[in-house]
N, C-alpha and C positions, 0 to 999 in steps of 0.2 A: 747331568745324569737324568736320564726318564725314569730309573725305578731304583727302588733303595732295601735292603733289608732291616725290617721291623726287629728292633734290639728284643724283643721277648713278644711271643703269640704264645695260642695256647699247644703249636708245636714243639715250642723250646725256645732258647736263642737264638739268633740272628738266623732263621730259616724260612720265613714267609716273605715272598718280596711283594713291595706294594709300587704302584706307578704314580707319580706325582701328580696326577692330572686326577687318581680315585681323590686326593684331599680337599675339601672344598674350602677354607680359610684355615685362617693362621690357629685359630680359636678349635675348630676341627682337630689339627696336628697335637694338640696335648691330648687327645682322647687314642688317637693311634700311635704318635712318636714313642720313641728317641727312634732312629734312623742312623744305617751303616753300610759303607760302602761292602765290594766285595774282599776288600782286604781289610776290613774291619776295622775302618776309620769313619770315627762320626762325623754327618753330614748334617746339615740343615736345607729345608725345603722354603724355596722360592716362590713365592704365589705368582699368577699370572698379573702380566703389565705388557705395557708398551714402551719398545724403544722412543728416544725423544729423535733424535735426527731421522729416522725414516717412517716413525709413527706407525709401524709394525707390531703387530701381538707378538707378543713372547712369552712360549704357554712353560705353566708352572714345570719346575724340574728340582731336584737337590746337586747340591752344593757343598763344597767341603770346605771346613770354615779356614776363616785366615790365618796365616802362621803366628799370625803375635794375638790372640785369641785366648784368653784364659781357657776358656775351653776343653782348648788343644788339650792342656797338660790338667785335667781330669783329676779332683781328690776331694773327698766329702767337706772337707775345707772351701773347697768352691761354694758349695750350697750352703754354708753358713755365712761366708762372705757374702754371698747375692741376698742372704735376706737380712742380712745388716744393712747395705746397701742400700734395698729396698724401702726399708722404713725411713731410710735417712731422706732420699727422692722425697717420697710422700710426704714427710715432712716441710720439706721445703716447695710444694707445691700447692699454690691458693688454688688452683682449677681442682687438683682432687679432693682436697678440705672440704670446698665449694660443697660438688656433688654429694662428698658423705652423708653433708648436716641436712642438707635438703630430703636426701634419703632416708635419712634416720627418723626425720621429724615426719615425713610422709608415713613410713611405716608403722610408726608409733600411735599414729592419728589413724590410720589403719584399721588397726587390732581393736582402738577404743572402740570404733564405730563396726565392730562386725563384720568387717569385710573380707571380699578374699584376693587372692595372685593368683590368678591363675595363670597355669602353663603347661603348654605339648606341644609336643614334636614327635618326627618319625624317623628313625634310625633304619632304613629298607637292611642296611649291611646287615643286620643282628636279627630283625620282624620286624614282620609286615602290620603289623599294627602301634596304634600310637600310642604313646607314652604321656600319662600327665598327672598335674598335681597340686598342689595349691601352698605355694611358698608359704603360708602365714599356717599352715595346720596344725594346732595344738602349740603356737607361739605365744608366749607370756611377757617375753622380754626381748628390747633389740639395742646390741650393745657395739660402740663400735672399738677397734686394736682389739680385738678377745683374744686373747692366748690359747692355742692349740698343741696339743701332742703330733710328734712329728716321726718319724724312722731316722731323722737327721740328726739327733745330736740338741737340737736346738727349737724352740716352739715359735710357733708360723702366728702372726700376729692376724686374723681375719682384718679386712677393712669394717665389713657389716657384720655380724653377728646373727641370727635367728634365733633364739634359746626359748627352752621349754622347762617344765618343771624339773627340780633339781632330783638327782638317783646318784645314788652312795654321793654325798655331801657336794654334785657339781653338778650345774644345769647342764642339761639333755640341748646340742649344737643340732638343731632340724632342719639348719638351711645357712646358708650366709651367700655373700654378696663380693665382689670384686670389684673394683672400678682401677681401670687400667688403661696404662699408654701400649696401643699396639708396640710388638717388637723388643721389647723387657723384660727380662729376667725368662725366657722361652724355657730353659732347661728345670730353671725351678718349678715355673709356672705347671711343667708336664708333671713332674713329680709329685708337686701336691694333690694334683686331679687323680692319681693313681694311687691315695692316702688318705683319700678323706671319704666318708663315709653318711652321709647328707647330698643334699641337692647342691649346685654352688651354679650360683650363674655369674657370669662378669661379664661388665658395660666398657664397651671402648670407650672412650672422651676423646683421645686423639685428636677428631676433625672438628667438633664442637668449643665454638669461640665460648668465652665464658662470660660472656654478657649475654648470651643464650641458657644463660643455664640457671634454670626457676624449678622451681619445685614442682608445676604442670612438665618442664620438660623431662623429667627425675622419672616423672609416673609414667609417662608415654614411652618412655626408654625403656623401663623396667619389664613392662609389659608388654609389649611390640613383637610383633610378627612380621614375616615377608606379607603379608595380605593388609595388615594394618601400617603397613611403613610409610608410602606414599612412593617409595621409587626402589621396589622388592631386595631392603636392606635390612637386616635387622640389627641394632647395632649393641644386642643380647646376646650370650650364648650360654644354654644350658648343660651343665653338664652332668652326668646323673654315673656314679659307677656301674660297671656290669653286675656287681654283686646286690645292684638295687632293682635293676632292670624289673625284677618278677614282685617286686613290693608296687613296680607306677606302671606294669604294662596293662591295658585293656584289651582282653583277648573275650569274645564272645561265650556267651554257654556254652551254647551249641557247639562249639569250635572245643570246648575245654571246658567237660564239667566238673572236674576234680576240684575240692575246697581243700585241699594240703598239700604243699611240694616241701623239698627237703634240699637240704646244703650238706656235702659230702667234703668233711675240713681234715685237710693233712698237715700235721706241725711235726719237728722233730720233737722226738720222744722225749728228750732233756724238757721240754717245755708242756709236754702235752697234759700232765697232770694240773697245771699251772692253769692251760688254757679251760680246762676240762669243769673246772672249778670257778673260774669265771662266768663262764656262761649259765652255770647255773645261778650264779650269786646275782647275775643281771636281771633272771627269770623271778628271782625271790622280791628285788629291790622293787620289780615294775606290778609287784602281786598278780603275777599270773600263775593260775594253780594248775595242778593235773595235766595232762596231753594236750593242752593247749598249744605248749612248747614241748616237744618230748628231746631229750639229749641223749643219745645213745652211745654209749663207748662200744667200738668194736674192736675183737683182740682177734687177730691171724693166729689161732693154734691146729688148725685141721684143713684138709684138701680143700672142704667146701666155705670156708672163710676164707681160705687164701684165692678161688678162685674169683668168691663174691671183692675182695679186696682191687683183685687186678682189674676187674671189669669196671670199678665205680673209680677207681684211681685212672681210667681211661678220661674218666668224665672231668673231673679235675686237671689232666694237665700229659704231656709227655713227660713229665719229669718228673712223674709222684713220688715214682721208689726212693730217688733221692733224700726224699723227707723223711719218710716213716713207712718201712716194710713189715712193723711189727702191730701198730695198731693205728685207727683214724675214730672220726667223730662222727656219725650223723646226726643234726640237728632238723626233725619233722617240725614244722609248724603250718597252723589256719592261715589261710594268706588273708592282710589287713584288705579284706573288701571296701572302708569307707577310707582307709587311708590315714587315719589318726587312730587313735586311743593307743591303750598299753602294747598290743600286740603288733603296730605300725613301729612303734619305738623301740620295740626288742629285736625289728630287723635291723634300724635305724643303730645300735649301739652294737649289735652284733658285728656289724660291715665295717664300724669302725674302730672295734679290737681286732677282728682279724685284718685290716688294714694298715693301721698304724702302730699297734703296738708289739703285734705277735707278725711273726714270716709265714706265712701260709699258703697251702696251694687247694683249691676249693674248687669242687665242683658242683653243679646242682641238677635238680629233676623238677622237671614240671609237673610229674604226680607220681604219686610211689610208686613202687617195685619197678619202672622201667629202669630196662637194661640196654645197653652201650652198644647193638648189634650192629651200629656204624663209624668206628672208633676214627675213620680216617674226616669224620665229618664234623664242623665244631659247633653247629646249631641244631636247634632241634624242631623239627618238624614236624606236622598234622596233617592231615588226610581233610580237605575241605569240598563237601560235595555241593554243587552249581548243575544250574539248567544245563550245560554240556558231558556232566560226568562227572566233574570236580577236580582238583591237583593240590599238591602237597602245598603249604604256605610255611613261612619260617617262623617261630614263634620266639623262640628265647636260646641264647647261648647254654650249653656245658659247661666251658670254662669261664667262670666268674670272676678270677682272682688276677693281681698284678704285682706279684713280689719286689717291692719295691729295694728291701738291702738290696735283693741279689742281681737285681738291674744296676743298682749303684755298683755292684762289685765288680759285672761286667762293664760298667762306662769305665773304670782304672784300667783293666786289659785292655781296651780299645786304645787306650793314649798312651 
């Protein structure tokens, strides 16, 4: 199959088809997957290779997985199996042990010495500008199995940890670390990148003998680029959620002078006082005062809230109404210009209540009061003037958010 339909865009379910060949690695495919045929059977995608008898390219395409495939037969049981599983592998693996301690003991020597991680990359799909940040910002501690809240049922053991100073009685996760066998746990692996709320990069080891693996090779891995690789690999992948995007993009002044954008959160209403009340108690915990953070409860009672509703519920998702027709949340904040302090960490905890603990469907704005006057479009654009005239550039998505139940509820219809 050359193109597959995308299990959940910001059009809905299974309605955006994507070509195997837009995916560029395995590592890539948890940032876009799960993937479905047109009879709405999950696939998986094949990266490019070569036949062995005719030594022919054989470019990437999806796949529908094999008939005896746990898979196949799809039940949130799966994903607690796979990260039972998972820990048990890892346990029984000197190559990944290897790598952690080297990791852990490198970072920690790290932090003592002032140093930083840097890292960016550029995402063209979402903006044209790059994204970056510095793994170690505002890190106090680096812990490895950390226990994570999950939408599963069950908590996701990090390999590395990143932690920062502790809010309401638990450190603040600013970052973690993966070290991984290409080809593993693929369905879990998408899932938690659609859950988590930090930075998370993961390091293949795969090809790396383990008589190669030192504590210099730990840091060149860590940190590595196609430019700094030696043969344009990187054997890193960052993964940053949409809902962080606007905490690590660099978008010029000029291009965008606004210092506050805003997130537009739809929960169902059974939950919404719950959520409402959180976000404030996050803003108390990190003492940030006054309009810094502003939390807005909006209630649909009249023509022009209900039409302000539909327009910003555009911006969040084709399926807002399903959530809450009666009321939503906008959340204004300063955006973390240096990237760390209190106000980095309240987008940082924000992304990962409404990720992991509440169902939500989120929209955002790159600076107040714009409004949705191209609802069929899901990025958002600027007007950038150049010695020829100038043309629009893409700056940041609309929709943020990646409901993770209700992907799991659609993987049981599919099987």
């Amino acid at each position: 199959m050359d193109e597959a339909l995308k299990l959940y865009s910001w059009q809905g379910f299974l309605t955006e088809k994507v070509k195997a060949t837009e995916i560029k690695s395995r590592a890539d495919l948890r940032k876009h997957g799960l993937f479905a045929d047109e009879d709405k059977k999950l696939v998986y995608w094949v990266n490019w290779g070569k036949f062995k008898k005719t030594n022919r390219w054989r470019r990437a395409h999806f796949k529908h997985y094999p008939k005896k495939s746990s898979v196949k037969h799809y039940s949130s049981k799966n994903i607690v199996d796979e990260i039972e599983e998972r820990d048990q592998k890892k346990g029984e693996s000197a190559k990944h042990k290897l790598v952690k301690d080297y990791l852990t003991a490198l970072l920690k020597r790290m932090i003592a010495e002032g140093r930083t991680a840097m890292w960016s990359f550029v995402d063209n799909r979402i903006s044209q500008f790059p994204l970056t940040g510095n793994l170690l910002s505002d890190v106090i501690d680096v812990r490895q199995e950390y226990p994570i809240q999950t939408p599963f049922g069950k908590e996701y053991k990090l390999d590395i940890a990143l932690l920062g100073a502790q809010i309401l009685k638990k450190p603040i996760v600013l970052g973690a670390i993966e070290i991984e066998f290409n080809h593993e746990f693929e369905l879990l692996k998408c899932l938690i990148c659609k859950s988590s709320g930090f930075p998370l990069i993961s390091i293949d080891i795969t090809e790396v003998n383990e008589n190669d693996i030192t504590e210099k090779w730990c840091e060149l891995t860590l940190l590595e680029t196609t430019k700094t690789s030696g043969d344009d690999r990187r054997r890193n992948y960052i993964y940053i959620h949409d809902m962080l995007y606007p905490v690590y993009v660099d978008i010029p002044e000029n291009i965008l002078k606004e210092t506050r954008h805003q997130y537009i959160v739809f929960v169902d209403d059974k939950k919404y006082d719950q959520l409402h009340k959180w976000l404030i108690t996050l803003k108390e915990a990190l003492g940030i005062n006054g309009n810094e953070v502003l939390i807005q409860p909006q209630n649909c009672k009249n023509e022009q809230t209900l039409s302000a509703q539909k327009n910003e519920g555009s911006i969040a998702g084709h399926d807002w109404a399903s959530y809450n027709t009666k009321r939503y949340i906008r959340v204004t904040l300063d955006r973390p210009k240096i990237k760390s302090g209190n106000l980095y960490k309240y987008h940082l905890t924000m992304a990962n209540l409404l990720n992991s603990y509440f169902e939500t469907l989120v929209g955002y704005k790159y600076r107040l009061g714009e409004t949705n006057y191209k609802p069929d479009e899901h990025i958002w654009s600027v007007w950038q003037r150049q010695a020829d005239g100038g043309c629009r550039v893409r700056i940041l998505p609309k929709h943020v958010s990646e409901p993770v139940r209700s992907i799991m509820d659609i993987l049981k219809q599919l099987n």
